[in-house]
C-alpha positions as semicolon CSV with decimal commas, in nm:
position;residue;x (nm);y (nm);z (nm)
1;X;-9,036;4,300;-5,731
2;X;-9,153;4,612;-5,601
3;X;-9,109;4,727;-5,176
4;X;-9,388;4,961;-5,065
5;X;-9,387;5,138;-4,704
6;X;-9,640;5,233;-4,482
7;X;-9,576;5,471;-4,252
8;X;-9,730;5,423;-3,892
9;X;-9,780;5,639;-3,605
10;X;-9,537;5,380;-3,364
11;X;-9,430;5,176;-3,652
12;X;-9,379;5,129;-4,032
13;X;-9,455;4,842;-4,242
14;X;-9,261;4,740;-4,506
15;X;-9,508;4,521;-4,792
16;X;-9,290;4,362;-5,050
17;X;-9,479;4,231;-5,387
18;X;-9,398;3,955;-5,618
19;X;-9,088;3,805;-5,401
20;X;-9,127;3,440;-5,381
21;X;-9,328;3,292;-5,059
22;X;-9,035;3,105;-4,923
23;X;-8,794;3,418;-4,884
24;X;-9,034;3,546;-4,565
25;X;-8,737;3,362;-4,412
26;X;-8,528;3,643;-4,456
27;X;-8,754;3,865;-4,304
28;X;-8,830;3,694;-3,992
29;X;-8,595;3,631;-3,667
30;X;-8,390;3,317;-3,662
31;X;-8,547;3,223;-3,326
32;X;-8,894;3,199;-3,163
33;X;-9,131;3,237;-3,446
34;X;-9,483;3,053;-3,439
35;X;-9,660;3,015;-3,767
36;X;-10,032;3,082;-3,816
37;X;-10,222;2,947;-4,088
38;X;-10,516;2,761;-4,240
39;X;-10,577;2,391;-4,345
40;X;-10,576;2,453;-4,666
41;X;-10,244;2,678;-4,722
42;X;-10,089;2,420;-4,503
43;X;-10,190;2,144;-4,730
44;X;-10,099;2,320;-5,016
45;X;-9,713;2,513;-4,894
46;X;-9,629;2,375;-4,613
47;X;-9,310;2,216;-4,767
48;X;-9,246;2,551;-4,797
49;X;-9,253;2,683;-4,467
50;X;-8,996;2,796;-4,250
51;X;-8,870;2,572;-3,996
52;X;-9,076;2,660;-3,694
53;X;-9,401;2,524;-3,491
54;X;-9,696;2,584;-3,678
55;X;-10,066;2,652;-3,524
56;X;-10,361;2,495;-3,808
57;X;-10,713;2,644;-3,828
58;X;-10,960;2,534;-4,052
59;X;-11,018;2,728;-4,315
60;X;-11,321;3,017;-4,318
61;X;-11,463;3,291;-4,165
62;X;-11,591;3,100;-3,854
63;X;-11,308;3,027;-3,704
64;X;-11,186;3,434;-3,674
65;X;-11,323;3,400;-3,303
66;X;-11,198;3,518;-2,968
67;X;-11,202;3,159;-2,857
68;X;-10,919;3,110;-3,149
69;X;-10,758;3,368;-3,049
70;X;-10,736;3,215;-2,712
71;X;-10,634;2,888;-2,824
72;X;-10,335;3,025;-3,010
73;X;-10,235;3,211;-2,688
74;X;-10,252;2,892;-2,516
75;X;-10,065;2,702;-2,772
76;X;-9,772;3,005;-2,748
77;X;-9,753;2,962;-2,390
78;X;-9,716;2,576;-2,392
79;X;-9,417;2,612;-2,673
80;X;-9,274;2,865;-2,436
81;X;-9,357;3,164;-2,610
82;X;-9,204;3,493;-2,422
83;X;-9,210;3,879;-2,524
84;X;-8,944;3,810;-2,798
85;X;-9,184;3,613;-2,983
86;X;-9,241;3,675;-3,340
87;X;-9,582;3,556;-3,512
88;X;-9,640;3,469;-3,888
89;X;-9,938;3,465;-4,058
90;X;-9,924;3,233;-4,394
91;X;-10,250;3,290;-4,572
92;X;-10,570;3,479;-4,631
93;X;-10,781;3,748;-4,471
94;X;-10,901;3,542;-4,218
95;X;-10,529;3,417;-4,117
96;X;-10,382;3,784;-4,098
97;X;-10,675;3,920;-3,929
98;X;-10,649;3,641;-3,646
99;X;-10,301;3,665;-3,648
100;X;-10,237;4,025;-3,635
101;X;-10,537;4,045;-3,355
102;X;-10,347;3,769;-3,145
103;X;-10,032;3,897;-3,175
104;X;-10,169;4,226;-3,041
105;X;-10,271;4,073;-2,733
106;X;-10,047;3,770;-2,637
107;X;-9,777;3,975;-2,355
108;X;-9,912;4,291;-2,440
109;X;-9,806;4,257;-2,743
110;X;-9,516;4,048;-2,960
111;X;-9,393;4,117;-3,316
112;X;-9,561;3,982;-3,629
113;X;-9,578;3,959;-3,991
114;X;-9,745;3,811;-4,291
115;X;-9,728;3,596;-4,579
116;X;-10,062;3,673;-4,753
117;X;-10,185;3,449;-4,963
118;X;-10,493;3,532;-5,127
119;X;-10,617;3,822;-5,357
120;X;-10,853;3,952;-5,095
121;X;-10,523;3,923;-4,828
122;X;-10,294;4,096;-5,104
123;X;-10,459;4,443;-5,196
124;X;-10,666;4,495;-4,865
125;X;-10,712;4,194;-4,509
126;X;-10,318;4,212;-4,464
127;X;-10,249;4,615;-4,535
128;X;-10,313;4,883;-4,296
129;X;-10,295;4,737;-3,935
130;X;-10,675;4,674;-3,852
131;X;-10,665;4,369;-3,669
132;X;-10,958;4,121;-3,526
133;X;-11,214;3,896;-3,478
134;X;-11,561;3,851;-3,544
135;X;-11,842;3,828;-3,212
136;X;-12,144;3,579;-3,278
137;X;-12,107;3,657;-3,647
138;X;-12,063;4,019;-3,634
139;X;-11,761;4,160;-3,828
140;X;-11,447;4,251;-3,652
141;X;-11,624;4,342;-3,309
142;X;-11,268;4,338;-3,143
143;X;-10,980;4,439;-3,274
144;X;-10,655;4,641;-3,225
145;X;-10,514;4,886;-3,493
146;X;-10,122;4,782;-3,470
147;X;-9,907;4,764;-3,820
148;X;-9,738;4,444;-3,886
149;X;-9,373;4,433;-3,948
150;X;-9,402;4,345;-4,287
151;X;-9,639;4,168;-4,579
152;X;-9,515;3,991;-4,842
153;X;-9,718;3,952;-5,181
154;X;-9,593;3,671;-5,374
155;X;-9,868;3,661;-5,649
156;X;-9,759;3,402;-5,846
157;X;-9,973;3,213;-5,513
158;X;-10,277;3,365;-5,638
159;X;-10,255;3,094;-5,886
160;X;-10,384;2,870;-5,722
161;X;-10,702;3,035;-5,581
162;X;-11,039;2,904;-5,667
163;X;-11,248;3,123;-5,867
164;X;-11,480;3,284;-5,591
165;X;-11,176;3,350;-5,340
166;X;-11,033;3,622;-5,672
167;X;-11,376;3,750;-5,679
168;X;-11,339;3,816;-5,345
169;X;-11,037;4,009;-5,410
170;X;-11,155;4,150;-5,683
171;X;-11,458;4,326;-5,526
172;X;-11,177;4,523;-5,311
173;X;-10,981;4,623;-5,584
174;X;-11,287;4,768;-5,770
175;X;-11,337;4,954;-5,464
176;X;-11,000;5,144;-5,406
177;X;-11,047;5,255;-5,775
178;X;-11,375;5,413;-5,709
179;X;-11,205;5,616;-5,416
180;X;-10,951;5,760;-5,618
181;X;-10,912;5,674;-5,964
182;X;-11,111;5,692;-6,256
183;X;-10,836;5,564;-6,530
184;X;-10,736;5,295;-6,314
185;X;-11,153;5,189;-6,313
186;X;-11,146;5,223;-6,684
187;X;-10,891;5,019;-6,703
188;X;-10,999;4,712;-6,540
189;X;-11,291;4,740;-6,781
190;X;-11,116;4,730;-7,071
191;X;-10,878;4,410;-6,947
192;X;-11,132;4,191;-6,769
193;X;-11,040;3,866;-6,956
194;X;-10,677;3,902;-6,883
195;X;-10,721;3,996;-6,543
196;X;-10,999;3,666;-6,497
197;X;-10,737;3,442;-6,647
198;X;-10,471;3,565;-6,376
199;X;-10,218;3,723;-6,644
200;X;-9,924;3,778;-6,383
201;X;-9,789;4,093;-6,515
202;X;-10,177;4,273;-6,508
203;X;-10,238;4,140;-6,113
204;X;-9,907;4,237;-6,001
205;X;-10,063;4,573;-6,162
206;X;-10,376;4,576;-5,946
207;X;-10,215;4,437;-5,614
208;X;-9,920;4,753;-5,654
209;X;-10,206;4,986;-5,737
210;X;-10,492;4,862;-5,429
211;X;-10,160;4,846;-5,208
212;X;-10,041;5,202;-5,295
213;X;-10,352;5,326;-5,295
214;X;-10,434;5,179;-4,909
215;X;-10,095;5,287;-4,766
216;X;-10,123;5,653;-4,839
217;X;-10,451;5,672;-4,688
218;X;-10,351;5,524;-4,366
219;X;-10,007;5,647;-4,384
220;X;-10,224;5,984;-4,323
221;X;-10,542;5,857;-4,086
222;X;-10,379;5,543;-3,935
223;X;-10,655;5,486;-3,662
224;X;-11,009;5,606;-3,867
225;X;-11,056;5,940;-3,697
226;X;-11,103;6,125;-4,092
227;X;-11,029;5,989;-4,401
228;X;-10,950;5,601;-4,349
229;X;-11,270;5,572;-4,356
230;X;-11,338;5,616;-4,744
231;X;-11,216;5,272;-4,729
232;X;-11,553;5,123;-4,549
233;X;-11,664;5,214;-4,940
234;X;-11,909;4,925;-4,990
235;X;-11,863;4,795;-4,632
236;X;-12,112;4,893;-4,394
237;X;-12,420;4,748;-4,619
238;X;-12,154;4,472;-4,731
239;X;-12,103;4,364;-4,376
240;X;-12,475;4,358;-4,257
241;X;-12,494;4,178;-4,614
242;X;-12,237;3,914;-4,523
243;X;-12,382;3,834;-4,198
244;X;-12,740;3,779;-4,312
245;X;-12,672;3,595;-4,618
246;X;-12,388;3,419;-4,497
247;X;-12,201;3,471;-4,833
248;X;-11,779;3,534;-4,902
249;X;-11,686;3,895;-4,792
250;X;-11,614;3,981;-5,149
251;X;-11,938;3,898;-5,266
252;X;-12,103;4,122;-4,975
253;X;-11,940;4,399;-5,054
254;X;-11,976;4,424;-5,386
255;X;-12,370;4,415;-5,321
256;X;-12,233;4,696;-5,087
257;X;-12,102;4,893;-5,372
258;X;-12,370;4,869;-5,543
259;X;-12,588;4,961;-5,278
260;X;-12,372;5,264;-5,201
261;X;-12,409;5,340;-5,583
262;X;-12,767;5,364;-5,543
263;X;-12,794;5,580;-5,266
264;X;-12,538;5,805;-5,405
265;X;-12,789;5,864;-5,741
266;X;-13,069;5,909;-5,519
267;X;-12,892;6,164;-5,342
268;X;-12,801;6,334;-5,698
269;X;-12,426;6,258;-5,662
270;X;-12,366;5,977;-5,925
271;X;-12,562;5,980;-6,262
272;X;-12,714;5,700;-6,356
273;X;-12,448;5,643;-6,619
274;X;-12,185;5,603;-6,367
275;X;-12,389;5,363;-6,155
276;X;-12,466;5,183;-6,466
277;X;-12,105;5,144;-6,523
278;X;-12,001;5,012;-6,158
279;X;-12,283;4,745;-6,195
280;X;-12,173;4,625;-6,554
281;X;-11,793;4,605;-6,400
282;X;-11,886;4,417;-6,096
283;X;-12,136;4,180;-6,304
284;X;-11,806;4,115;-6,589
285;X;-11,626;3,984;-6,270
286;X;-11,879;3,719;-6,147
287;X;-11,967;3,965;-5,830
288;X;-12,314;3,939;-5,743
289;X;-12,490;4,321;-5,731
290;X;-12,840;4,258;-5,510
291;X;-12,881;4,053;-5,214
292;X;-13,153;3,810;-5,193
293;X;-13,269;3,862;-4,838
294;X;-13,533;4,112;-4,716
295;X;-13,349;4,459;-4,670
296;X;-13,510;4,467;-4,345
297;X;-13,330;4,198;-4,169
298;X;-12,971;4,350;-4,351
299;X;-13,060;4,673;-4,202
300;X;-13,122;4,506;-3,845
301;X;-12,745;4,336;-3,870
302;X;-12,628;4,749;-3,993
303;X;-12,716;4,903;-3,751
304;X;-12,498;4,715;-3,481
305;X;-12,198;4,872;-3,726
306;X;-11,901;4,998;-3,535
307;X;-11,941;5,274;-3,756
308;X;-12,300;5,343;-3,580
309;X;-12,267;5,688;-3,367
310;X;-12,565;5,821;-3,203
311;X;-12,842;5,735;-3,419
312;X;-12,632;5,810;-3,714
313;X;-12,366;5,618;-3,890
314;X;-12,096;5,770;-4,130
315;X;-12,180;5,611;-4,479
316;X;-11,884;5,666;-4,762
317;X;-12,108;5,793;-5,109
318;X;-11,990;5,856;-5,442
319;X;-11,988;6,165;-5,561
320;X;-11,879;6,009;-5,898
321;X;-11,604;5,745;-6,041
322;X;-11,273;5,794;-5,856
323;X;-11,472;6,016;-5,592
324;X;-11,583;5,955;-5,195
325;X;-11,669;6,117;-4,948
326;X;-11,809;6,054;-4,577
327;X;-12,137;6,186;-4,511
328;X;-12,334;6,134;-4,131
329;X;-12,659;5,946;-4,233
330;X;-12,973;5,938;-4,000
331;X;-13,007;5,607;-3,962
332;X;-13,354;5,619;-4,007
333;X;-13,300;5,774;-4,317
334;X;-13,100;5,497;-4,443
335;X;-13,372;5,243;-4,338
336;X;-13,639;5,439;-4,522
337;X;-13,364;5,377;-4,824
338;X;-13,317;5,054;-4,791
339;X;-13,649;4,934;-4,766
340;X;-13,809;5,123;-5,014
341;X;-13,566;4,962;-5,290
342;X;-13,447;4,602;-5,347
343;X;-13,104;4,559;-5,251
């Protein structure tokens, strides 16, 4: 078991890994906690719950909407929900995003942790306070930045995932070794087949490593101003990806990394050979690398990015494996980019 903590600007948050789902008990109030979670975590752990009212969406990315939001407000007030309230997310990116976002808002505000259950949820969703919910498909359109009280990783969970919810996880962890580590990219090449047949001790590996990695970024640039955002690595083509082709959000952005790979050779940053070797990773883990739909409609969904400023939008490049940096692209440039390649 390892404890990691992040250190907010009004709050810390303590994320503890490989501790067993059913001891978030003793790490939540003993009164007037509300459970968040998804149809299918509820199907699956719900025996091991805590002993406390529990709100059910259905699974997916559709239903990380203002109007669920709402309904879970709703629900709080009817169980007589006041400013002492304490809301748990049990489950994936979708349920901590929701969660976090409604927890945010409900009273101004009311205490709240998570129990994350997937891959995706473990090394990136539930770590680093962004909180919020998607507008008519768009990607976190509103949101609060506001650190949960804690996260708890039991991976032994992960388990149980179906194959394209790790790739989804997977895609993230690639991308926090491309920010800052080289050996650590290396290294999930030369280990794929363990890590693909969920060897415990190797995942705990990766989730400690993504987490780590994560926290002291934030811990530094909670709220995006600078540096956070070398983690929108493989996210701002990912997202208009995700939107258009309707695909996981693991699966977009690794087409984002790959697109970002591109754009960093043609700008003379990567070699080849390192681009070559991001591709071949992503590939070895089942993550797609292109997207099938014409670059022009991806680019129409980009450029309504929240990272969009002014006819230019801060893209994160590669200036090699285990490097980023921000750069302030013409958006116009990036179109001419886009649609002169496949992506």
């Amino acid at each position: 078991m390892e404890h990691i903590l992040l250190r907010g600007r009004f709050s810390d948050c303590k994320i503890i890994i490989g501790e067993p789902m059913e001891s978030v008990r003793n790490h939540i109030p003993d009164r007037q906690v509300y459970i968040v979670t998804d149809d299918n975590i509820y199907g699956l752990y719900r025996t091991s719950f805590p002993d406390f009212p529990v709100y059910v969406l259905k699974a997916g990315e559709k239903s990380k909407t203002l109007d669920s939001a709402a309904d879970i407000c709703k629900w709080l007030m009817e169980h007589g929900a006041g400013r002492d309230a304490f809301l748990l997310g049990i489950g994936g990116g979708m349920v901590c995003d929701i969660t976090g976002f409604t927890a945010s808002i409900f009273m101004r505000g009311i205490g709240f942790g998570f129990a994350a259950t997937s891959l995706l949820a473990q090394v990136d969703a539930s770590i680093g306070g962004k909180n919020g919910v998607n507008l008519e498909g768009f990607k976190n359109m509103m949101g609060t930045f506001n650190q949960p009280h804690f996260v708890l990783c039991d991976t032994f969970m992960l388990q149980t995932l179906p194959e394209a919810e790790l790739q989804n996880g997977l895609a993230e962890v690639v991308k926090h070794t491309l920010i800052s580590d080289k050996k650590m990219f290396m290294w999930i090449r030369e280990n794929i087949h363990k890590i693909l047949q969920l060897d415990n001790e190797l995942i705990n590996r990766l989730v400690s490593h993504s987490i780590t990695t994560k926290s002291e970024i934030v811990s530094r640039d909670e709220v995006e101003h600078g540096e956070r955002r070398k983690l929108n690595l493989g996210h701002t083509w990912g997202h208009a990806v995700e939107k258009t082709d309707g695909i996981p959000h693991g699966q977009a952005v690794s087409i984002g990394l790959a697109f970002a790979a591109r754009l960093s050779e043609h700008k003379g940053i990567l070699t080849r050979e390192e681009r070559l070797l991001i591709l071949d990773l992503l590939t070895s883990l089942g993550l797609p690398v292109i997207t099938r739909t014409d670059p022009a409609k991806v680019f129409q969904a980009l450029v309504k990015d929240k990272k969009r400023e002014s006819g230019h939008i801060h893209y994160v490049l590669m200036n090699g494996l285990g490097d980023v940096s921000v750069e302030r692209i013409p958006l116009d440039e990036l179109k001419q980019f886009a649609l002169s390649k496949a992506h």
